[in-house]
BAFI-3210 file (N, C-alpha, C; in Angstrom, 3 decimals, decimal comma, padded with zeros to 6 digits):
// residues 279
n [1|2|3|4|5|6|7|8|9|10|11|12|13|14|15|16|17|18|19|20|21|22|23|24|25|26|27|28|29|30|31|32|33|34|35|36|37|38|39|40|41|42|43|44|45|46|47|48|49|50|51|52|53|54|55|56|57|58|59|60|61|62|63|64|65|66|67|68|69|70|71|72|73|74|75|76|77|78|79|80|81|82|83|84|85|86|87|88|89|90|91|92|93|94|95|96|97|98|99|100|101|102|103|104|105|106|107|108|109|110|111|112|113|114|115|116|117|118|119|120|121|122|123|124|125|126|127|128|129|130|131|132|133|134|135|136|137|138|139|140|141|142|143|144|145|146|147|148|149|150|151|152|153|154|155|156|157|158|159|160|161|162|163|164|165|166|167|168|169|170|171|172|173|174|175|176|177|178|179|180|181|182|183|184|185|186|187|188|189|190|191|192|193|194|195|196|197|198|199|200|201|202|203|204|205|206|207|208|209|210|211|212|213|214|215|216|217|218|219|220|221|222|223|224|225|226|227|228|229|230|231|232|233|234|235|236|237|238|239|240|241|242|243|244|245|246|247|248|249|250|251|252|253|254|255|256|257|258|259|260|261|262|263|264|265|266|267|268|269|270|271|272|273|274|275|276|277|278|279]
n.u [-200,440|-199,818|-197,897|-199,866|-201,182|-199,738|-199,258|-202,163|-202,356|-200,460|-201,594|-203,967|-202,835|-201,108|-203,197|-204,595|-202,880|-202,895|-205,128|-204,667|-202,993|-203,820|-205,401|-204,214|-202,969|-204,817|-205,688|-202,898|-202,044|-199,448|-198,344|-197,451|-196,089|-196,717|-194,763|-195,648|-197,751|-196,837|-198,677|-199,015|-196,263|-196,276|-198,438|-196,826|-195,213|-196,524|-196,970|-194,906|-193,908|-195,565|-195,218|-192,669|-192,988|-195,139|-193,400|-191,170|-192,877|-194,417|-193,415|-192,880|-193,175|-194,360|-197,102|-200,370|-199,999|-197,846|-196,784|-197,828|-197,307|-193,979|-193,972|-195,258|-192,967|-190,937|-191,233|-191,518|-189,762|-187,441|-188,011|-187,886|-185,179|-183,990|-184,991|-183,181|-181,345|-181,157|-181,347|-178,975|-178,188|-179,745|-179,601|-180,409|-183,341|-186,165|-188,229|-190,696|-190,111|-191,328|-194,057|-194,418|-192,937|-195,341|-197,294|-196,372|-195,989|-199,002|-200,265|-198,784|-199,573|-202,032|-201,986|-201,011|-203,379|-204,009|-202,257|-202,011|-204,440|-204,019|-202,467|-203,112|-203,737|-202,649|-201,420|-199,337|-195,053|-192,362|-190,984|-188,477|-187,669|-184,701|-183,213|-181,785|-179,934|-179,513|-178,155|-175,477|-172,270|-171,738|-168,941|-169,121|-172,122|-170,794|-168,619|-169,748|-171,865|-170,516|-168,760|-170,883|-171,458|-169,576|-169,135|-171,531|-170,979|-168,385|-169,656|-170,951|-169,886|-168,110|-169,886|-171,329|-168,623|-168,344|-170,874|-170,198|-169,654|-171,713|-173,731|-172,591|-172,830|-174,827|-175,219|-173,310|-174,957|-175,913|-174,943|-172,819|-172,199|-169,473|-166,812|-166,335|-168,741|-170,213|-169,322|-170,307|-172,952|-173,586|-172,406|-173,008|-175,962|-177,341|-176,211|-176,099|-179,436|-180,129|-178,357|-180,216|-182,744|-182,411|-181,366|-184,448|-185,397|-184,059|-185,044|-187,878|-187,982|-186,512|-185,049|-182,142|-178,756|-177,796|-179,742|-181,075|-179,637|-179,561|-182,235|-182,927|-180,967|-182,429|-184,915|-184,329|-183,363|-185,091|-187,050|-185,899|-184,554|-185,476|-188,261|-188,036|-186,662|-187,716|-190,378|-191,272|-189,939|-190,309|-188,064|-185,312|-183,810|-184,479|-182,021|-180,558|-181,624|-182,174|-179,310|-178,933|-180,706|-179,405|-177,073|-178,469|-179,369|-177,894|-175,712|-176,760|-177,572|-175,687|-174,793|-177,019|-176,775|-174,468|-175,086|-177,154|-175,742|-173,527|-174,781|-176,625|-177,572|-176,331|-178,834|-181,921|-183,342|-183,142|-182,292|-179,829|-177,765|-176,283|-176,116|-178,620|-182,009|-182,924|-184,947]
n.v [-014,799|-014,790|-012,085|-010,528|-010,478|-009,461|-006,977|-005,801|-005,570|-003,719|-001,436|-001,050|-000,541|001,790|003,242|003,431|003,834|006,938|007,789|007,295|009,159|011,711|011,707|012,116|013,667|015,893|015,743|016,077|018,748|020,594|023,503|024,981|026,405|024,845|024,310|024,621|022,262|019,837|017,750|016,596|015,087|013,473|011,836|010,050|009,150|007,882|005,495|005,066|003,809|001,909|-000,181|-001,149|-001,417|-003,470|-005,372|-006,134|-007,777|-009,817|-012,053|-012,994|-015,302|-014,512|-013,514|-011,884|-009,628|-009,630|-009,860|-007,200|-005,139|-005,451|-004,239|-001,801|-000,886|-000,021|002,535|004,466|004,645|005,464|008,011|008,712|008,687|010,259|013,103|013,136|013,267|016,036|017,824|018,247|019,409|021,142|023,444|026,204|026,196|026,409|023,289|021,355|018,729|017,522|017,068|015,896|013,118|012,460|012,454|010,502|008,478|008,207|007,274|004,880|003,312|002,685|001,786|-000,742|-003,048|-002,859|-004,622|-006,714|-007,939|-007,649|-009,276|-012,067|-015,279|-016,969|-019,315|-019,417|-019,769|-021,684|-023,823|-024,082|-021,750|-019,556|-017,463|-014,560|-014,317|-016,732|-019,543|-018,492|-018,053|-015,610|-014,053|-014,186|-012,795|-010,622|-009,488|-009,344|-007,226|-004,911|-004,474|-004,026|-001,846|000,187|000,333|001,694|004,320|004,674|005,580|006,945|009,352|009,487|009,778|012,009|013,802|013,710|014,743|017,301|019,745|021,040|021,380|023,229|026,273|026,436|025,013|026,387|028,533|027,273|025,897|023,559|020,262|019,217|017,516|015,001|014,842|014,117|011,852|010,214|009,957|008,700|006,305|005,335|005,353|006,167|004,403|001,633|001,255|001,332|-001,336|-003,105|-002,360|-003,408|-006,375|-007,118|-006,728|-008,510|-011,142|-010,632|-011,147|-013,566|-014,369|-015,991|-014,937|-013,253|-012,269|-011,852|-009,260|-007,518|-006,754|-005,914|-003,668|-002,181|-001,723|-000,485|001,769|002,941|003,582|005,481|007,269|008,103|008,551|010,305|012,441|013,019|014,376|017,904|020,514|023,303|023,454|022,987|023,714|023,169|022,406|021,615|019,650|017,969|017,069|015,586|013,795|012,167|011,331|010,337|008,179|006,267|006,080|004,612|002,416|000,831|-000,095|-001,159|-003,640|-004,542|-005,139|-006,727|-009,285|-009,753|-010,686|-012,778|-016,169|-018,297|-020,519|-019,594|-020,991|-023,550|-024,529|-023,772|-025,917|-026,207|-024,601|-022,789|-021,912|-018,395|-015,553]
n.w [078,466|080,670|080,633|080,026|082,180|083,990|082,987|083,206|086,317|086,267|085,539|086,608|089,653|088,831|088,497|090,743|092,499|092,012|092,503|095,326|096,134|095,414|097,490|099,903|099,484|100,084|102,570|103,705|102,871|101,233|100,933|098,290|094,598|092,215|089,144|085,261|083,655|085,715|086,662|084,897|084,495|087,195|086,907|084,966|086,505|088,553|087,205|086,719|088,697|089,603|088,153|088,801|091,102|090,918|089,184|091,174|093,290|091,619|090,935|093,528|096,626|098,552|100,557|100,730|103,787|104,577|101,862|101,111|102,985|102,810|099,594|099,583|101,787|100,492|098,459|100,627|101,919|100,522|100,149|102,870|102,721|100,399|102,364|104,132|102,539|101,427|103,150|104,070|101,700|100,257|102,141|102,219|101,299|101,368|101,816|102,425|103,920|106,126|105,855|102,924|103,025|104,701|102,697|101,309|103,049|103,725|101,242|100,175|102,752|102,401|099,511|100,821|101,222|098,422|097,339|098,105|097,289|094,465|094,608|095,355|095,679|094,009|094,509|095,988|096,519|095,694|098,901|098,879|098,017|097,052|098,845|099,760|101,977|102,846|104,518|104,669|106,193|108,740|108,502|105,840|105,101|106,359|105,189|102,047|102,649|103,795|101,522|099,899|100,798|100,851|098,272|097,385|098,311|097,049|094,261|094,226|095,182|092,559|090,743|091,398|091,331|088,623|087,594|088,523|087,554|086,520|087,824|090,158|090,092|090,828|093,509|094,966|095,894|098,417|101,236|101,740|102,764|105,583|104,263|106,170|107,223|105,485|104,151|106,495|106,558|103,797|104,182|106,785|106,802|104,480|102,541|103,958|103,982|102,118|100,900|101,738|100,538|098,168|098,992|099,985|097,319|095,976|097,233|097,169|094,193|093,449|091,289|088,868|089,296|087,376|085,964|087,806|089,489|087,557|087,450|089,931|090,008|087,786|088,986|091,238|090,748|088,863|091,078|093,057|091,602|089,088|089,801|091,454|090,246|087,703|087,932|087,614|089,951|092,201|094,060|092,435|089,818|086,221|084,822|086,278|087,852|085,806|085,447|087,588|087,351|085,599|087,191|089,173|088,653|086,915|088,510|090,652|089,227|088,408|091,042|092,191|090,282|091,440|094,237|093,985|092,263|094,120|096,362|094,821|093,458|091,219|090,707|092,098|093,027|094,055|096,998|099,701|101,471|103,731|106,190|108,575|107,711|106,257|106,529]
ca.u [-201,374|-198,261|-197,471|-201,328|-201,995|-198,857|-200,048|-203,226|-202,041|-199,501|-202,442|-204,889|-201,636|-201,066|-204,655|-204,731|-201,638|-202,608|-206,270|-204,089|-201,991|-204,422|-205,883|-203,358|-202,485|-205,929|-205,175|-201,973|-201,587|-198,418|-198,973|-196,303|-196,200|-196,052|-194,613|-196,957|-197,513|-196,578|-199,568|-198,469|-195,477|-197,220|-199,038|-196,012|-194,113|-197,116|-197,379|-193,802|-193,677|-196,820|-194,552|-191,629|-193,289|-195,558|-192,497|-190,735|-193,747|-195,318|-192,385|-192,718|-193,438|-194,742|-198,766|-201,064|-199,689|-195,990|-196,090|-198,425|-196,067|-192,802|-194,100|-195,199|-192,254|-189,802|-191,203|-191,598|-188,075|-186,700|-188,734|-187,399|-183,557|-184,238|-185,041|-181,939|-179,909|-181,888|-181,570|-177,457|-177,280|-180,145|-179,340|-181,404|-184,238|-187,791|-188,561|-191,891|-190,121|-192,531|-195,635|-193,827|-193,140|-196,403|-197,795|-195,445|-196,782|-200,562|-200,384|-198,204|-200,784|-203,554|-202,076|-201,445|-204,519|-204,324|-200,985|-202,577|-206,000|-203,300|-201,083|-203,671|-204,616|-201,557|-200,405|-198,275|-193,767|-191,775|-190,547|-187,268|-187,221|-183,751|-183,124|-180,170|-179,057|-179,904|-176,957|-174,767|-171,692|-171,417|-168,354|-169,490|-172,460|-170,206|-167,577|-170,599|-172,480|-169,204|-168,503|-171,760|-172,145|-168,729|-169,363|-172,416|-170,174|-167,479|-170,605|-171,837|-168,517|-167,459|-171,200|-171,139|-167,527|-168,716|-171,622|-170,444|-168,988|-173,189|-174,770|-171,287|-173,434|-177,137|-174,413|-172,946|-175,974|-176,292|-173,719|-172,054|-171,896|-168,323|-166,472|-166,281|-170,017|-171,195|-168,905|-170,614|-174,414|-173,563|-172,033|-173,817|-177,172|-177,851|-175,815|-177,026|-180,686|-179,873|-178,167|-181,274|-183,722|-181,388|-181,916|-185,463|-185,866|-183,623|-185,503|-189,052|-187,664|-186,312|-184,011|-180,763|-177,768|-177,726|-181,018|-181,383|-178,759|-179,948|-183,751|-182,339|-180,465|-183,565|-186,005|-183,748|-183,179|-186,466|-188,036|-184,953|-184,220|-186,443|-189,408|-188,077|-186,442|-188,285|-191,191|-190,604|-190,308|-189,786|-186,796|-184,457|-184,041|-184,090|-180,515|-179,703|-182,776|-181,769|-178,205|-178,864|-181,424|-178,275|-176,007|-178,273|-179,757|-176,628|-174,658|-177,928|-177,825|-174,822|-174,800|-177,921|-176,701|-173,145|-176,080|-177,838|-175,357|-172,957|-176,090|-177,335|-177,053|-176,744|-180,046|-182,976|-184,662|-181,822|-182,044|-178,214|-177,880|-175,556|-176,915|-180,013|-182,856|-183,275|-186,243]
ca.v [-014,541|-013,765|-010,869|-009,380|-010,030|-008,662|-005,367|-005,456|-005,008|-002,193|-000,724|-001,098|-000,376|003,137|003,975|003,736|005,271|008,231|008,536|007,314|010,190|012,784|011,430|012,115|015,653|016,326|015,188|016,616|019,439|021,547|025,059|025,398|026,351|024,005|024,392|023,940|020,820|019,059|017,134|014,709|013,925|013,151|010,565|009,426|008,520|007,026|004,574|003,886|003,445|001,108|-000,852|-001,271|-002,564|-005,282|-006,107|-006,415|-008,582|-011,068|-013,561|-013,298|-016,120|-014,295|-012,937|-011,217|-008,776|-009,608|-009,027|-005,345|-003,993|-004,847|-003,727|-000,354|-000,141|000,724|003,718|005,209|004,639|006,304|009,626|009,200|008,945|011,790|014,427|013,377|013,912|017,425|018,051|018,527|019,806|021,993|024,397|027,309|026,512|025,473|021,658|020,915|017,148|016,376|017,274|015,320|011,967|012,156|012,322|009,141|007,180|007,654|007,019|003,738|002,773|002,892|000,480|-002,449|-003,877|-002,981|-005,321|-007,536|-008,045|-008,374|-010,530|-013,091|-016,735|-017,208|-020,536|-019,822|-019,974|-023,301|-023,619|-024,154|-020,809|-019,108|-016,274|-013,665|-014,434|-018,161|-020,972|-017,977|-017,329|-013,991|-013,385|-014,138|-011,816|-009,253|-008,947|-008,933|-005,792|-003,736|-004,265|-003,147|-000,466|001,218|000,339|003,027|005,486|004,819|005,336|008,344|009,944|009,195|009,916|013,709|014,487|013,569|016,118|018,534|020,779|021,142|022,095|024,167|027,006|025,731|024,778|028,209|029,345|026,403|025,364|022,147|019,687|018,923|015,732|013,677|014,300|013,084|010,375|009,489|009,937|007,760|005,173|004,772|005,713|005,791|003,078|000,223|001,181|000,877|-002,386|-003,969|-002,959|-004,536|-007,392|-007,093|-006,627|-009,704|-012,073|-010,625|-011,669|-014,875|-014,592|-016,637|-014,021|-012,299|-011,685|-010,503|-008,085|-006,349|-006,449|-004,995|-002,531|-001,572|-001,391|000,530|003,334|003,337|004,388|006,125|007,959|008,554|009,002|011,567|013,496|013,368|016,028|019,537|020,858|024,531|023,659|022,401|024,365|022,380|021,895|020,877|018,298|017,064|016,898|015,047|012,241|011,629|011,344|009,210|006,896|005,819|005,081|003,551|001,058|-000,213|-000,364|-002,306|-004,666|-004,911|-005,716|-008,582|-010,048|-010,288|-011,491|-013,511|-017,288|-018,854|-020,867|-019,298|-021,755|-024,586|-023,936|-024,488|-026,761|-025,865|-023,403|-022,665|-021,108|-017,220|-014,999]
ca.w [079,553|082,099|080,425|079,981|083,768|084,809|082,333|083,866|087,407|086,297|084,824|088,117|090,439|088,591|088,989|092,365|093,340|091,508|093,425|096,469|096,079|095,551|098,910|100,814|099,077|100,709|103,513|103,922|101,754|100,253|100,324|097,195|093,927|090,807|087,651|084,951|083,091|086,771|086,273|083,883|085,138|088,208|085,852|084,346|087,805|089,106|086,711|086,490|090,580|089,812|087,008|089,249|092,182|090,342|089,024|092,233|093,750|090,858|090,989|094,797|097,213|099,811|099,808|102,255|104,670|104,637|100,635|101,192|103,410|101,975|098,663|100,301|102,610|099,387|098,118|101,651|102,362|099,468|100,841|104,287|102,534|099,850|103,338|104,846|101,023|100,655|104,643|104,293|100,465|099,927|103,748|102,051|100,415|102,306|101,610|103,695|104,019|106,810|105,052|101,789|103,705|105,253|101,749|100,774|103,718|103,724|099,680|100,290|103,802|101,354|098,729|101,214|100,498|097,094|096,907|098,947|096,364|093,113|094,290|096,082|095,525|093,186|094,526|096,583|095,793|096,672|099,883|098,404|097,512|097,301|100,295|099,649|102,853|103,571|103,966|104,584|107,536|109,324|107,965|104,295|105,092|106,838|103,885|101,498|103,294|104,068|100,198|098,983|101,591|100,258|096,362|096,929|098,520|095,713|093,307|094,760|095,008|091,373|089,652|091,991|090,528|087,039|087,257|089,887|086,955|085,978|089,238|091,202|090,427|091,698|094,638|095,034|096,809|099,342|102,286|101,598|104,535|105,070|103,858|107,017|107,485|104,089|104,223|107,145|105,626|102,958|104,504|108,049|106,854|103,301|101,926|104,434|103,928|100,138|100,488|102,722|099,907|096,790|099,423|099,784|095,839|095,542|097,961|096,446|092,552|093,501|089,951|089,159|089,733|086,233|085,678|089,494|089,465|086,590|087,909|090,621|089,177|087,169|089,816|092,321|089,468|088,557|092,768|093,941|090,906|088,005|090,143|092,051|089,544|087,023|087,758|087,505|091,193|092,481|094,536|091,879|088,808|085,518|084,223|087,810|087,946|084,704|085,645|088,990|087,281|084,987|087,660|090,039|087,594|086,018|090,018|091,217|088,793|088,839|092,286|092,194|089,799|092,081|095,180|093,425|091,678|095,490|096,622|093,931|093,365|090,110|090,630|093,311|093,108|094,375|098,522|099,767|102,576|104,411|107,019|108,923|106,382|106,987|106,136]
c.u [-200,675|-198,734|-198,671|-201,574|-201,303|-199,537|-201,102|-203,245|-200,972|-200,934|-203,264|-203,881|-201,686|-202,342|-204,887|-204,103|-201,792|-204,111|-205,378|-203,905|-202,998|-205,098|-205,108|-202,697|-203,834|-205,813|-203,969|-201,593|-200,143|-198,593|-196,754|-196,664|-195,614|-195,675|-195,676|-196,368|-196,603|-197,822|-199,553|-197,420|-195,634|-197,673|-198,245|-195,514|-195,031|-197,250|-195,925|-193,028|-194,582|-195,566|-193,493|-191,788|-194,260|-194,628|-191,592|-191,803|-194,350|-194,382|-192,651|-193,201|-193,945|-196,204|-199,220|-199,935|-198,328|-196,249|-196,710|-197,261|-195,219|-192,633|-193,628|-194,118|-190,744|-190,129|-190,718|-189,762|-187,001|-187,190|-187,902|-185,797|-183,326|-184,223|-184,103|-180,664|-179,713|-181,263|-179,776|-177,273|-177,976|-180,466|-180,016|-182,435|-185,256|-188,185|-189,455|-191,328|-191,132|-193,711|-194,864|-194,030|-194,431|-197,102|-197,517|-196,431|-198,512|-200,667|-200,347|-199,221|-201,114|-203,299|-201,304|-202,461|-204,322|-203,239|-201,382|-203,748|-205,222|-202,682|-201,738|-203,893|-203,789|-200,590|-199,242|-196,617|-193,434|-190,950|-188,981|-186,297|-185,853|-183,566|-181,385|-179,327|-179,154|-178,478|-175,886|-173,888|-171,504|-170,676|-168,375|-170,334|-172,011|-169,618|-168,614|-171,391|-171,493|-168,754|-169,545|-171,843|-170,694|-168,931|-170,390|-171,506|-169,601|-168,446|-170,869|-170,797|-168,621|-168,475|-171,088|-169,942|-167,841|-169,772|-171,339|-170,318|-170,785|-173,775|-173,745|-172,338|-174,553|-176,184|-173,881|-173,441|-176,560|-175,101|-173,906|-171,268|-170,094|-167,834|-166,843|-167,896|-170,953|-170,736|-169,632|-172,057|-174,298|-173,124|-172,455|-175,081|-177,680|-177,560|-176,348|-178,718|-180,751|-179,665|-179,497|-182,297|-183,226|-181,907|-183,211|-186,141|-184,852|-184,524|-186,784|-188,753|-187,581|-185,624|-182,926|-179,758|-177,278|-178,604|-181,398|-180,752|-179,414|-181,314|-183,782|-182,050|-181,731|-184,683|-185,652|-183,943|-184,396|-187,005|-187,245|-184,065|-184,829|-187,832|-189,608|-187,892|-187,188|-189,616|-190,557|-190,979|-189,667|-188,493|-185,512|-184,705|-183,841|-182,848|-180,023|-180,920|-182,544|-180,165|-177,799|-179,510|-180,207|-177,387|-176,747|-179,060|-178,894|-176,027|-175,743|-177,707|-176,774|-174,608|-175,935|-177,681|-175,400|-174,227|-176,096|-176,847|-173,825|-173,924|-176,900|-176,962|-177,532|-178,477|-180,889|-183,610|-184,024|-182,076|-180,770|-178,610|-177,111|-175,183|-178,335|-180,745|-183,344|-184,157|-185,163]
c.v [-013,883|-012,756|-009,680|-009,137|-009,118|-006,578|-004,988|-004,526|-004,384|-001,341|000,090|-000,085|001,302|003,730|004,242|004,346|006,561|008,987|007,966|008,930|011,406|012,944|012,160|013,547|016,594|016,133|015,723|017,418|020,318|022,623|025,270|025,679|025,761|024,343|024,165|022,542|019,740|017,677|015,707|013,472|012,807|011,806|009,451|008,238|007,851|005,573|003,785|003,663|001,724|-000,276|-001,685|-002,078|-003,360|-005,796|-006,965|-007,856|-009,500|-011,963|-013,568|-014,594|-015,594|-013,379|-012,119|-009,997|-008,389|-009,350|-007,355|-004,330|-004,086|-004,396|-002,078|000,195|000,485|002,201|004,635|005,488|005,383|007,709|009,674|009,492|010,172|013,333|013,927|013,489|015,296|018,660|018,409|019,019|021,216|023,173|025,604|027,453|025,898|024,117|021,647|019,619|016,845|015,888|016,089|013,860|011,438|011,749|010,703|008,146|007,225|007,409|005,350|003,114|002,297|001,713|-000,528|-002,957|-003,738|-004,231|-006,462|-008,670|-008,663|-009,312|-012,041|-014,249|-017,044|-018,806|-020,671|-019,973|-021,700|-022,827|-023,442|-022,810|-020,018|-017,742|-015,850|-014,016|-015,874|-018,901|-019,964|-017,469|-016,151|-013,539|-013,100|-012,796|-010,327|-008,456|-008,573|-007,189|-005,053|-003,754|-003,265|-001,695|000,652|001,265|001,864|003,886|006,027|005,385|006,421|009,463|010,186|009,843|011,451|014,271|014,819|015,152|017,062|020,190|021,675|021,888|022,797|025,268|027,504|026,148|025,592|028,473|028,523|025,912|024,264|021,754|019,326|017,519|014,641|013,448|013,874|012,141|009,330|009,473|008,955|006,502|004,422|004,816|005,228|004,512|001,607|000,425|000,916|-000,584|-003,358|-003,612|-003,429|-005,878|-008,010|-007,360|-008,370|-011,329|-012,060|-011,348|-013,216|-015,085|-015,028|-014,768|-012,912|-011,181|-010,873|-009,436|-007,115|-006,146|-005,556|-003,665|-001,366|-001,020|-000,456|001,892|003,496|004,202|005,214|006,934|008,750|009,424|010,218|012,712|014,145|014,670|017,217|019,225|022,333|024,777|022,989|023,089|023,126|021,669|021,285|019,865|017,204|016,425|015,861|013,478|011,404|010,818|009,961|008,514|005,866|005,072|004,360|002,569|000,713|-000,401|-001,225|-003,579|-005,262|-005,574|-006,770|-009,625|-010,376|-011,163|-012,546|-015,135|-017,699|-019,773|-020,531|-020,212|-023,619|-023,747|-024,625|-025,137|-027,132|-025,054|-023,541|-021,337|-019,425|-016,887|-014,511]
c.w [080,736|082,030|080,563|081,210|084,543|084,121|082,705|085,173|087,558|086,115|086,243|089,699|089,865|088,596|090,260|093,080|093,175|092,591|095,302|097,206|096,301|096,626|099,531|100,779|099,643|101,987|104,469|103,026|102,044|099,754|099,082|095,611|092,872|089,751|086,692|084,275|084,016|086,769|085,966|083,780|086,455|087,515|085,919|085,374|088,222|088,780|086,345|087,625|090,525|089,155|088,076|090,627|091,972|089,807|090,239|092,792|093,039|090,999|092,622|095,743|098,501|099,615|101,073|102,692|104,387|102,966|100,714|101,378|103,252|100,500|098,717|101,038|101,639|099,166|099,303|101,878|101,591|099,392|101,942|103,670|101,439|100,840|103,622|103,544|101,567|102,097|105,211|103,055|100,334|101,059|103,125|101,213|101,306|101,908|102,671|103,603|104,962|105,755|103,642|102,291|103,930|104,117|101,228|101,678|103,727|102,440|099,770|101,556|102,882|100,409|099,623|100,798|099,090|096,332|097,571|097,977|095,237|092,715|094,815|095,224|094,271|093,380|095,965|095,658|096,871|097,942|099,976|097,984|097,909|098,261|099,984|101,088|103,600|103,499|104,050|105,850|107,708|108,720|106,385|104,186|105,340|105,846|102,900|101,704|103,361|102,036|099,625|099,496|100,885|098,966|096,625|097,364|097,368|094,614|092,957|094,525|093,540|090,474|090,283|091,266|089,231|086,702|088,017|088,892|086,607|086,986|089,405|091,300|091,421|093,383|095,466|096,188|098,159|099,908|102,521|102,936|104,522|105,029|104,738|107,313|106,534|103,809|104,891|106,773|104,974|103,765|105,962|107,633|105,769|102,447|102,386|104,556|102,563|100,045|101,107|101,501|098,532|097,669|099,380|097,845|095,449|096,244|097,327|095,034|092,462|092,126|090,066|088,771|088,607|085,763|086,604|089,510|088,632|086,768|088,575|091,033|088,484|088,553|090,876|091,479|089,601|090,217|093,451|092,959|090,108|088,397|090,910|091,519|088,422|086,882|088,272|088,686|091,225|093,291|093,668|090,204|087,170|084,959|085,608|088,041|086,912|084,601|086,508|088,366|086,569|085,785|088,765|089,025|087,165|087,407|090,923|090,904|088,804|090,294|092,747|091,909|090,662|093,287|095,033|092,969|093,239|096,104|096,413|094,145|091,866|089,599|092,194|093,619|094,188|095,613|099,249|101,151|103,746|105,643|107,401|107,812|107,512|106,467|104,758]
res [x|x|x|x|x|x|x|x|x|x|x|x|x|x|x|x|x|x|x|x|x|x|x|x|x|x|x|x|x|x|x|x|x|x|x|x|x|x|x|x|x|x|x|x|x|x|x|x|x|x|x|x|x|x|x|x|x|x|x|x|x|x|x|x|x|x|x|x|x|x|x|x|x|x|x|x|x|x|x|x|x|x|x|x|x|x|x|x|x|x|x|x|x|x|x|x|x|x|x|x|x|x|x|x|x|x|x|x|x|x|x|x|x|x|x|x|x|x|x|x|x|x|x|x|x|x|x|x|x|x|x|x|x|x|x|x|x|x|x|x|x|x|x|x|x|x|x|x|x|x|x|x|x|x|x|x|x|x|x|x|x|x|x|x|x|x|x|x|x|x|x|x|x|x|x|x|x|x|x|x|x|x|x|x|x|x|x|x|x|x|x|x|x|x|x|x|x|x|x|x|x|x|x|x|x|x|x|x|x|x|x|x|x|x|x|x|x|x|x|x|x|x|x|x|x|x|x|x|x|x|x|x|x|x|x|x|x|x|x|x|x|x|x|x|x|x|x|x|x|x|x|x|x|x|x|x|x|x|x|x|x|x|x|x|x|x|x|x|x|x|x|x|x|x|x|x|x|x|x]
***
């Protein structure tokens, strides 16, 4: 019965995002031209955005409002950090990012309520419930965050070398920011907005430290990788779209699963007692 309801409200969830979406492309349109057979991938991603955040939210303990909008506030966030990738790599090609974003957030608006309606009258989680950052000292949290926030760097680094030999060309034709200022992108900007929603995805799950990590892991890849790359787009030529989902799919997830599982506690469900309880 779990499993059907949870399939239900993937089902419901990708329906809506998709007339969301087309809202909001009305709304805010994209004078650009698509590839063909854009369409379906369109489809595809919707439904495996839908997948990824009922996953994120059915174990959750939190309902109403506060679960809507931190459902909704993932995707968005992985738009706003995509224009500031695109916004230092791709220096000659047109990206409407406003108009794009804008699209992201009135889509994501729109399903609060709808996250709101799926997830209701469920009971309620125990109060007991485990918190990534509960029962925990500053400096525990500090060393924790400065770890994860360089692991993505290290990640990012290491997964770009791997494919750089693939794109150089694509690359060629676009002026590359220089070292100290993508060091600093990644690691002031992108990396601690990364590690805060591993947090978020770990506090929504409420999983013991194995299972979380790799939920994690999965669910980060999945909204901050797959979904972006995956449809054809006119600013990214195929072998370099297909090159890139490789490259961030693969250092997402382990960097997800390195998140959750720093993060994690053998049992969520066990509230430590040692500390004042955080959100």
């Amino acid at each position: 019965m779990k499993i059907a309801g949870t399939a239900l409200r993937v089902l419901i969830a990708g329906i809506a995002i998709l007339v969301f979406q087309t809202i909001a492309a009305a709304i805010v349109p994209i004078n650009v031209q698509m590839p063909p057979n854009t369409l379906r991938w369109v489809v595809v991603t919707d439904f495996l955005t839908a997948a990824a955040l009922v996953l994120a939210a059915v174990r959750s303990d939190w309902e109403g409002w506060r679960l809507g909008v931190a459902i909704s506030i993932i995707p968005v966030t992985f738009s706003v950090t995509s224009m500031i990738e695109s916004s230092i790599f791709l220096t000659n090609i047109a990206i409407d990012w406003p108009r794009i974003v804008a699209q992201h957030v009135i889509t994501f608006e729109l399903a609060v309520p709808l996250w709101i309606l799926l997830f209701a009258k469920r009971g309620g989680g125990s109060p007991e419930a485990y918190r990534p950052m509960n029962s925990r000292s500053f400096q525990e949290r500090l060393w924790k965050f400065l770890l994860s926030d360089f692991s993505y760097l290290a990640l990012y680094y290491i997964a770009g070398t791997i494919v750089f030999p693939f794109v150089k060309d694509f690359y060629a034709t676009q002026t590359l920011p220089p070292p100290g200022r993508l060091v600093a992108m990644q690691l002031v900007v992108r990396g601690p907005i990364f590690v805060g929603i591993c947090l978020l995805l770990l506090r929504l799950m409420r999983l013991p430290r194995w299972s979380g990590a790799l939920a994690v892991g999965a669910i980060f890849t999945v909204l901050n990788g797959v979904t972006a790359l995956l449809i054809p787009n006119p600013y990214l030529p195929d072998a370099v779209r297909w090159a890139h989902l490789c490259e961030v799919t693969s250092s997402n997830f382990v960097f997800g699963v390195i998140v959750g599982w720093l993060w994690g506690h053998p049992n969520p469900k066990v509230r430590l007692q040692d500390g004042p309880a955080l959100p």
